[in-house]
C-alpha positions as CSV (number, residue, x, y, z in Angstrom):
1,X,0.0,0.0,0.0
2,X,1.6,3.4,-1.5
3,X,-0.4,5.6,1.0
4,X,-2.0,5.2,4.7
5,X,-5.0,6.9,5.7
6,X,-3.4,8.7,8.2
7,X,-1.2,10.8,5.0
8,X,-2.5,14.1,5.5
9,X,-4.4,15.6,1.8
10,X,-2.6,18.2,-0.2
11,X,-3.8,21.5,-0.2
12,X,-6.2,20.9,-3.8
13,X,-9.1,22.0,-3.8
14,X,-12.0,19.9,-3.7
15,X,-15.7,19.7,-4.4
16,X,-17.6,19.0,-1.1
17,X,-19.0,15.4,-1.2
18,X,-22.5,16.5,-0.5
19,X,-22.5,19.0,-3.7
20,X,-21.2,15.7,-6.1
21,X,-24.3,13.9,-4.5
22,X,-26.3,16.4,-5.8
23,X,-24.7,17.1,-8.9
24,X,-24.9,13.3,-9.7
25,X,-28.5,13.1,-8.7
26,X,-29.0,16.1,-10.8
27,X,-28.0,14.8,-13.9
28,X,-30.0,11.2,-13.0
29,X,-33.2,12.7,-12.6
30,X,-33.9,13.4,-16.6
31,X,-32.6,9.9,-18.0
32,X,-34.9,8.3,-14.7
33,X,-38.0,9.9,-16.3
34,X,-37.0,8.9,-19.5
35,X,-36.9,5.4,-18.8
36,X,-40.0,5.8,-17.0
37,X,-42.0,7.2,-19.6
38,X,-40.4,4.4,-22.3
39,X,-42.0,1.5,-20.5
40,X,-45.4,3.6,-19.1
41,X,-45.0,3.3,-15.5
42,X,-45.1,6.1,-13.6
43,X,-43.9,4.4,-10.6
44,X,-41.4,3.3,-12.0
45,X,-39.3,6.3,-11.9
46,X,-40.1,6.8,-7.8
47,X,-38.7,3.3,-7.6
48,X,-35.4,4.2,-9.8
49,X,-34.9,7.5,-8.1
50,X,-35.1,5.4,-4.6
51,X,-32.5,3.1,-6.0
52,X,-30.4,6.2,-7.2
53,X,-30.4,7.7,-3.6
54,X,-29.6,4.0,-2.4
55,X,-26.9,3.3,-4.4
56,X,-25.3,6.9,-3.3
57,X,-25.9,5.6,0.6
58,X,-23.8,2.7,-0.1
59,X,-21.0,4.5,-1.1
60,X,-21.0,6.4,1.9
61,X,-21.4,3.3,4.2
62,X,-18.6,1.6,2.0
63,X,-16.4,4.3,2.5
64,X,-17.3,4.1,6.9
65,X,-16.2,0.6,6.8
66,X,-13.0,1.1,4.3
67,X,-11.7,4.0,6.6
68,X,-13.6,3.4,10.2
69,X,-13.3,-0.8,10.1
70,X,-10.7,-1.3,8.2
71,X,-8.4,1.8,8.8
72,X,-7.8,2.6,5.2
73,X,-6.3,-0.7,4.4
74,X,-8.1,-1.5,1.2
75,X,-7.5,-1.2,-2.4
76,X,-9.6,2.3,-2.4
77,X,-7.4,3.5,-0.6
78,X,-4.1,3.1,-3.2
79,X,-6.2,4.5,-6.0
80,X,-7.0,7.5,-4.3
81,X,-3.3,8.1,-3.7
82,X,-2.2,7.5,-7.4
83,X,-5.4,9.4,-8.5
84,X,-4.8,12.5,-6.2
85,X,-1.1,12.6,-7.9
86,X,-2.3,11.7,-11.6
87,X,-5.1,14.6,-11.3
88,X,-2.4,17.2,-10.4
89,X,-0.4,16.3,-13.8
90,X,-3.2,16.4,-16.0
91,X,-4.5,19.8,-14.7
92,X,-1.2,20.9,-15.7
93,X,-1.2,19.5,-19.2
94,X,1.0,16.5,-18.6
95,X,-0.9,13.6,-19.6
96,X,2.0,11.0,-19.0
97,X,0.0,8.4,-16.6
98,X,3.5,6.6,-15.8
99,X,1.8,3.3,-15.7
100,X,3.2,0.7,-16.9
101,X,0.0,-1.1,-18.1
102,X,-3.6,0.5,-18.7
103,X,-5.3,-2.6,-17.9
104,X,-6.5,-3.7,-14.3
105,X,-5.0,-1.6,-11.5
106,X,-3.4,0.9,-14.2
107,X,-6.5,1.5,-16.0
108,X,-8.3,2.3,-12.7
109,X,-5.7,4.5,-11.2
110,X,-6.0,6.8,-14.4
111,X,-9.8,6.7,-14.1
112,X,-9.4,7.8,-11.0
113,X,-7.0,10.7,-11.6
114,X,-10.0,11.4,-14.2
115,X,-12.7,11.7,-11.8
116,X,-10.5,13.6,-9.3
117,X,-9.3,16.0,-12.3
118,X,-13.3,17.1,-12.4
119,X,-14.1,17.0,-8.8
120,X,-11.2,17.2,-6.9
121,X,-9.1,14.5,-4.6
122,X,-11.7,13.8,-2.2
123,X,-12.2,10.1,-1.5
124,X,-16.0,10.5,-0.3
125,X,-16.3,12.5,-3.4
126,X,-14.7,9.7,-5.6
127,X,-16.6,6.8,-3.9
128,X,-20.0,8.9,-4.5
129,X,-19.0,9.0,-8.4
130,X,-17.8,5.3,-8.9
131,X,-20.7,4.0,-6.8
132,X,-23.2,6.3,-9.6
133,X,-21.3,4.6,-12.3
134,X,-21.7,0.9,-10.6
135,X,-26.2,2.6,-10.5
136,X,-26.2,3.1,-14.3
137,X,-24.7,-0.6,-14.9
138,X,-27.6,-2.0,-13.0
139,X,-29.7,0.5,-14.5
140,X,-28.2,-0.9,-17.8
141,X,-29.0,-4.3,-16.6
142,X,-32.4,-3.7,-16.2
143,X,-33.2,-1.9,-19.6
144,X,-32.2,-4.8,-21.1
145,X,-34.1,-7.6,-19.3
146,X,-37.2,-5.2,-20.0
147,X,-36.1,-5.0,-24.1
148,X,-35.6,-8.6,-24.3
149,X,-37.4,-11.0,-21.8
150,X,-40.8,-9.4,-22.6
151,X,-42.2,-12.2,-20.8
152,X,-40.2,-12.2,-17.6
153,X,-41.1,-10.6,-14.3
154,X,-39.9,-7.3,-15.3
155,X,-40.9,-5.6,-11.8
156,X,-39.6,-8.4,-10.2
157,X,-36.0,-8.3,-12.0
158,X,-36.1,-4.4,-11.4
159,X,-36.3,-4.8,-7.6
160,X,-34.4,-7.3,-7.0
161,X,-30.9,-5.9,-9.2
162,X,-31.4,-2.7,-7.8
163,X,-31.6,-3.6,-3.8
164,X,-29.7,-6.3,-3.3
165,X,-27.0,-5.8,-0.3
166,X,-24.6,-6.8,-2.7
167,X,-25.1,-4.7,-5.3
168,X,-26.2,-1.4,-2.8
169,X,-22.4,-2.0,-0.8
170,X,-19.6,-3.6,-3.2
171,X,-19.8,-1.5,-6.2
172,X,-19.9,1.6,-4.5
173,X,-16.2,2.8,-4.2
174,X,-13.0,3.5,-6.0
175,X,-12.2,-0.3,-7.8
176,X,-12.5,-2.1,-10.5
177,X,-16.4,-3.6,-9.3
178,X,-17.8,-0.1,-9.9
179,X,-16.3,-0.4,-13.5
180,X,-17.1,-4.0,-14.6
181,X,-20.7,-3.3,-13.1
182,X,-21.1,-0.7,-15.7
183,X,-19.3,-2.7,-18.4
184,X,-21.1,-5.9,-18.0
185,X,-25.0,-3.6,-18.2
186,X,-23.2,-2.1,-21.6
187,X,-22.7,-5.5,-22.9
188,X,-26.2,-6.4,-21.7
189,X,-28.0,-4.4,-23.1
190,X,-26.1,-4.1,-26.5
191,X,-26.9,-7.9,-26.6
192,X,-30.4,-7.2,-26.0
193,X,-30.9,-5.0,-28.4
194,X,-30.0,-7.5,-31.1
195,X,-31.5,-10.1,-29.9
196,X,-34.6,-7.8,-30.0
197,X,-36.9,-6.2,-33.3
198,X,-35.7,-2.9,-32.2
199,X,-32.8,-1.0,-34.8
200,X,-29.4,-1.3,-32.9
201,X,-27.1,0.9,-34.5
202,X,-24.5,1.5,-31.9
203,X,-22.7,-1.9,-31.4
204,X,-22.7,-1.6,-27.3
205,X,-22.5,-5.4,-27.1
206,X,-18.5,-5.0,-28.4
207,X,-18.6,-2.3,-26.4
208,X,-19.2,-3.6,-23.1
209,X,-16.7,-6.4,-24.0
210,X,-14.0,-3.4,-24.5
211,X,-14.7,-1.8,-21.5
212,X,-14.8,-4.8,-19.5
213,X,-11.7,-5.8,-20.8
214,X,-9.9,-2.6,-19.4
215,X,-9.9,-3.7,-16.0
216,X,-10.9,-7.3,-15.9
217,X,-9.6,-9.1,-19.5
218,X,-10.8,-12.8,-18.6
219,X,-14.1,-11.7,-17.3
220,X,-14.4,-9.5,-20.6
221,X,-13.9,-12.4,-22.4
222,X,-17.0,-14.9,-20.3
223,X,-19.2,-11.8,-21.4
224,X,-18.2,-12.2,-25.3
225,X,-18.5,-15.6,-25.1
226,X,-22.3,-15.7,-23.2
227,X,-23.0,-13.1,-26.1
228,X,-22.0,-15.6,-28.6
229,X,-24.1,-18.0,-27.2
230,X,-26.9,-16.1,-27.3
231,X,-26.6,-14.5,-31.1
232,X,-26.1,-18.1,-32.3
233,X,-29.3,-19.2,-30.7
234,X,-31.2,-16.7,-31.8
235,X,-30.3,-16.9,-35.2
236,X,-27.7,-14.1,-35.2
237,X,-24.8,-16.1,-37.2
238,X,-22.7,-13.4,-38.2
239,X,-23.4,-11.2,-35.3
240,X,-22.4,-14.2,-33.4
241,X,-19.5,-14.8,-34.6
242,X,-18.0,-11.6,-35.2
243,X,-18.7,-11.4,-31.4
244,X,-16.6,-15.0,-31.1
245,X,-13.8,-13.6,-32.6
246,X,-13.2,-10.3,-30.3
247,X,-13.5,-12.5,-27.4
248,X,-10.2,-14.6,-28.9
249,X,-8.8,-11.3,-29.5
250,X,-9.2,-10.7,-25.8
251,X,-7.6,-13.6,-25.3
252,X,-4.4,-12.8,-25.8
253,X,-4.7,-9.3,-23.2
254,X,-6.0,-11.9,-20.7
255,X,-3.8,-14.2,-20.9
256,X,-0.6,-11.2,-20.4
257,X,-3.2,-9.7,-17.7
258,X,-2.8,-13.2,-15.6
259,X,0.9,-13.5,-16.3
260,X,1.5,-10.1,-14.7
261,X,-0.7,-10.8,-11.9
262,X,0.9,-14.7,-11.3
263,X,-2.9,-16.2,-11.9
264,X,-1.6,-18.1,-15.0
265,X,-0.7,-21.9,-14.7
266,X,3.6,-22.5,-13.5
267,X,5.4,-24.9,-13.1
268,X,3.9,-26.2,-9.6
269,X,1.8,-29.6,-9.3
270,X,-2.0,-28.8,-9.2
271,X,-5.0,-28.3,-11.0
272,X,-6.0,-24.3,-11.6
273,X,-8.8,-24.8,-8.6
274,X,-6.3,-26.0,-6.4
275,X,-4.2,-23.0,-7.4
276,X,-7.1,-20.3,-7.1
277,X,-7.3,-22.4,-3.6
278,X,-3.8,-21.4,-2.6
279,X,-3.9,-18.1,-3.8
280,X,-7.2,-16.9,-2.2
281,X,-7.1,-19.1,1.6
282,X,-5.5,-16.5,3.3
283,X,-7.2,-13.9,6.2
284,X,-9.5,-14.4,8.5
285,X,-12.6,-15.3,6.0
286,X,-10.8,-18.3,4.3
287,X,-13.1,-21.5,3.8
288,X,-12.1,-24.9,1.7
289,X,-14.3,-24.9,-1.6
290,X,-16.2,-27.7,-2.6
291,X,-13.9,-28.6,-5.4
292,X,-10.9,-28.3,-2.8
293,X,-12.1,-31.5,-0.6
294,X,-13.3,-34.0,-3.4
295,X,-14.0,-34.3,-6.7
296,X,-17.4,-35.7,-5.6
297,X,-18.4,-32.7,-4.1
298,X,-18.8,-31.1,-7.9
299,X,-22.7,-30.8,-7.8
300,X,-22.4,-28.5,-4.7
301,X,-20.1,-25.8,-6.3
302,X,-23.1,-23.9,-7.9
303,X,-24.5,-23.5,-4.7
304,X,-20.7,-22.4,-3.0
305,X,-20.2,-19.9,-5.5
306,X,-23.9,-18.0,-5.8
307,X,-25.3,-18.2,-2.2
308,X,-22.4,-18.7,0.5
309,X,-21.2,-18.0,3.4
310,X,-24.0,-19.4,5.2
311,X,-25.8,-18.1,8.4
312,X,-23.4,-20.5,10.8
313,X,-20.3,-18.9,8.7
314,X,-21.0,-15.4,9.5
315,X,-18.4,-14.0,12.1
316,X,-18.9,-10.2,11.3
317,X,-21.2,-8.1,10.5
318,X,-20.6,-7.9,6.6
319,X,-20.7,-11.6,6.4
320,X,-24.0,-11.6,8.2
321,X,-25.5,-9.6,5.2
322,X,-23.7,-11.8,3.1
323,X,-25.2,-14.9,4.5
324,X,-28.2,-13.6,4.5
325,X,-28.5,-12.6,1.4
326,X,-27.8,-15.8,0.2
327,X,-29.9,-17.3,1.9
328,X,-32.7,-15.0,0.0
329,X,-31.3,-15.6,-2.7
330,X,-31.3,-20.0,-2.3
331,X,-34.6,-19.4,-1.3
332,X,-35.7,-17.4,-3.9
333,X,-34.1,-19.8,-6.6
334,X,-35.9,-22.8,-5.1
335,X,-39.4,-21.0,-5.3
336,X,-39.1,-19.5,-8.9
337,X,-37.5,-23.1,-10.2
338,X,-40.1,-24.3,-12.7
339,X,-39.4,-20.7,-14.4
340,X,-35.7,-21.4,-15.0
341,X,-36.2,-24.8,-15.9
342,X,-38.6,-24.0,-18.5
343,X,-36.7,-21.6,-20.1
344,X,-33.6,-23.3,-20.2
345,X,-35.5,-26.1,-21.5
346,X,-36.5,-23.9,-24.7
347,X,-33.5,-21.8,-24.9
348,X,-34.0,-20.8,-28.6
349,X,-37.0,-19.3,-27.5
350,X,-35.0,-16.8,-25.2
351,X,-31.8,-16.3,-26.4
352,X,-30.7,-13.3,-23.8
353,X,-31.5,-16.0,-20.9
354,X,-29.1,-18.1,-22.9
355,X,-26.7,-15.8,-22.7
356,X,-27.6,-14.5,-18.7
357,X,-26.9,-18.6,-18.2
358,X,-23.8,-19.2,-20.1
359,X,-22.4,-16.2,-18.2
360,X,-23.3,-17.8,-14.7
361,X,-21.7,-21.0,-15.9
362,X,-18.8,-19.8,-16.5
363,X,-18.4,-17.6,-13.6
364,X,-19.5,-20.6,-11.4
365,X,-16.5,-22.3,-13.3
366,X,-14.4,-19.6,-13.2
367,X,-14.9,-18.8,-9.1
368,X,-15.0,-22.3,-7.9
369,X,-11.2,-22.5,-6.2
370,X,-12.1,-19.0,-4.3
371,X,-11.4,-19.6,-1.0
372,X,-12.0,-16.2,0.8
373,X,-15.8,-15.0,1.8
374,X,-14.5,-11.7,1.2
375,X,-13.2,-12.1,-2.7
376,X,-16.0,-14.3,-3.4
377,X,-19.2,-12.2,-2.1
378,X,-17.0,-8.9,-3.5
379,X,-17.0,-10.9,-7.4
380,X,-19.9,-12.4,-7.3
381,X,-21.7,-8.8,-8.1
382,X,-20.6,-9.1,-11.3
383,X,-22.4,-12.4,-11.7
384,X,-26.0,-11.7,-10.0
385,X,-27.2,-9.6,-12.9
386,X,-27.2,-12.2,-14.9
387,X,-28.4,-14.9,-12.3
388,X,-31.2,-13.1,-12.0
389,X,-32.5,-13.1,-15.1
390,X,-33.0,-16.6,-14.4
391,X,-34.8,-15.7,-11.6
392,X,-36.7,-13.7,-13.0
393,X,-38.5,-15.5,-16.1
394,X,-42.3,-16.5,-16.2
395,X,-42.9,-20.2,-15.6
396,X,-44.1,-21.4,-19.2
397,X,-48.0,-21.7,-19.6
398,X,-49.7,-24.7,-19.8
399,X,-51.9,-25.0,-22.9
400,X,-55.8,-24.3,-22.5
401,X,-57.0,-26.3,-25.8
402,X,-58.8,-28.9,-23.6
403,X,-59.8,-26.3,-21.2
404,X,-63.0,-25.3,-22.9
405,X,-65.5,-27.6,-24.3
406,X,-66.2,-26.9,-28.2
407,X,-69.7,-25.9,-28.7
């Protein structure tokens, strides 16, 4: 860690955090209406704007625990300290970011000397802003379930991606979740939009798969791929497989994105679960993953990745939310079965659940060897959007033919 919280701030001047609240909120209010209007429900907007204030809450009770909880010692914390110095050079003109790499913890340092450039070094101020960007990715996320699961809960989905605990708390300060929250809704909705009837003339699907790929290159490339799957399921062929080949593009940034970070396979014994095992049991939330203690216990990592720690693992009181939540969330998955099953079972049908389940696979896949509470219920944000879509699809109708006698 460059910088302690105890470094005292440079004399630069800075916005006060409660005027970027209302600057943000300012510019929400006219999109919110917007969106309101589109789908012709006036309540809608009171529910987004509730969301929007939300979302601005959690960054302020994500910032109490970074700085009050854990005394600073967080990756925030080493952003704001690069961004605070990159913000100085490029309100002087120099626009040398002396990173070595813009992708992963380069490419959010010089977002961050971005945001401070506008608003100042002011961490409260900087958590406000990334937490608004991690509001429109669910936001984006929710367009495009309404665009292309017309026959989906649609008030359901918008409730439940907007007020999770997990979505409220860990996008909602300076870090790469913030970022891929808003990346992943890009992608989302590009993908919806041509998978829909609508004209899509911006390509946000490669989009999203850009962005994403900026700070997180292998989880840029599980997006293209559940795009892929969807396109070629719902008869997009050569969307499909333009989309194929950016994500083996992005293979190649991934795979130097892992070197440089040590996550790629070396010379050690071991499958890559085993390794994601080692690299991730360390502080006080470590568990043993499924995959970790027997091959056997395969069928169980699903439910490891998307709903744990459980109630008897919670030892603090962000776990207890965790488990909680989870615990909604195994609940709510058991209830709303028969809807996921059905459309899975006639996956052509729906394409963009296609996609929302390809994308859950291979995060499940992806995940399985994490052996930290804290990493896993921090990544799996990226993942619930998608989940949910599952969620939140209408169980198929049984045919009436036989219901009514002929006359």
């Amino acid at each position: 860690m460059e910088e302690s919280a105890s470094t005292p701030e440079p004399p630069d001047r800075a916005l006060h955090p409660a005027l970027v609240a209302t600057l943000l909120t300012a510019a929400s209010l006219p999109p919110l209406r917007r969106e309101a209007a589109r789908r012709r429900d006036p309540r809608l907007f009171w529910i987004l704007l509730a969301a929007h204030q939300l979302k601005l809450c959690g960054a302020v009770a994500r910032y109490h625990v970074v700085y009050d909880v854990y005394d600073g010692n967080a990756d925030a914390e080493g952003y704001h300290g690069h961004g605070r110095r990159l913000a100085r050079r490029f309100r002087a003109g120099d626009f040398d970011t002396g990173q070595r790499s813009l992708v992963g913890t380069g490419f959010i340092r010089v977002l961050t000397g971005a945001v401070y450039t506008l608003i100042g070094p002011s961490r409260l101020g900087g958590f406000l802003v990334f937490s608004w960007l991690g509001f429109w990715g669910l936001a984006l996320f929710d367009r495009a379930f309404a665009l292309a699961a017309a026959q989906g809960r649609s008030r359901s989905y918008t409730r439940l991606v907007f007020f999770l605990p997990s979505h409220l708390f860990w996008p909602s300060s300076i870090g790469k979740e913030a970022w891929m929250l808003f990346s992943l809704g890009t992608g989302a909705l590009g993908g919806a939009r041509v998978l829909s009837p609508t004209r899509n003339r911006l390509p946000l699907d490669a989009l999203g798969v850009v962005l994403a790929s900026w700070a997180r290159p292998h989880v840029a490339i599980m997006l293209g791929a559940s795009l892929a799957v969807g396109y070629l399921l719902g008869g997009r062929r050569r969307r499909g497989l333009a989309t194929a080949a950016l994500t083996g593009l992005l293979g190649v940034r991934a795979n130097r994105y892992l070197l440089a970070r040590a996550m790629a396979p070396d010379d050690s014994t071991g499958t890559a679960v085993e390794k994601s095992w080692i690299r991730t049991s360390r502080g006080g939330s470590r568990f043993t993953p499924p995959l970790a203690q027997s091959r056997t216990r395969a069928p169980l990592v699903p439910a490891s990745v998307l709903f744990r720690p459980h109630l008897r693992e919670a030892h603090n009181p962000q776990t207890v939310v965790a488990a909680a939540e989870g615990s909604f969330l195994l609940v709510l998955s058991l209830a709303r079965a028969r809807g996921a099953t059905g459309a899975i079972a006639n996956l052509r049908a729906r394409p963009y659940v296609a996609s929302a389940g390809a994308f859950t696979a291979m995060f499940i896949a992806a995940f399985s060897g994490v052996a930290n509470f804290g990493i896993l219920v921090r990544q799996r944000s990226q993942v619930l959007p998608f989940y949910l879509v599952l969620l939140s699809v209408s169980p198929p109708r049984r045919r009436r033919a036989r219901r009514r006698a002929r006359p």
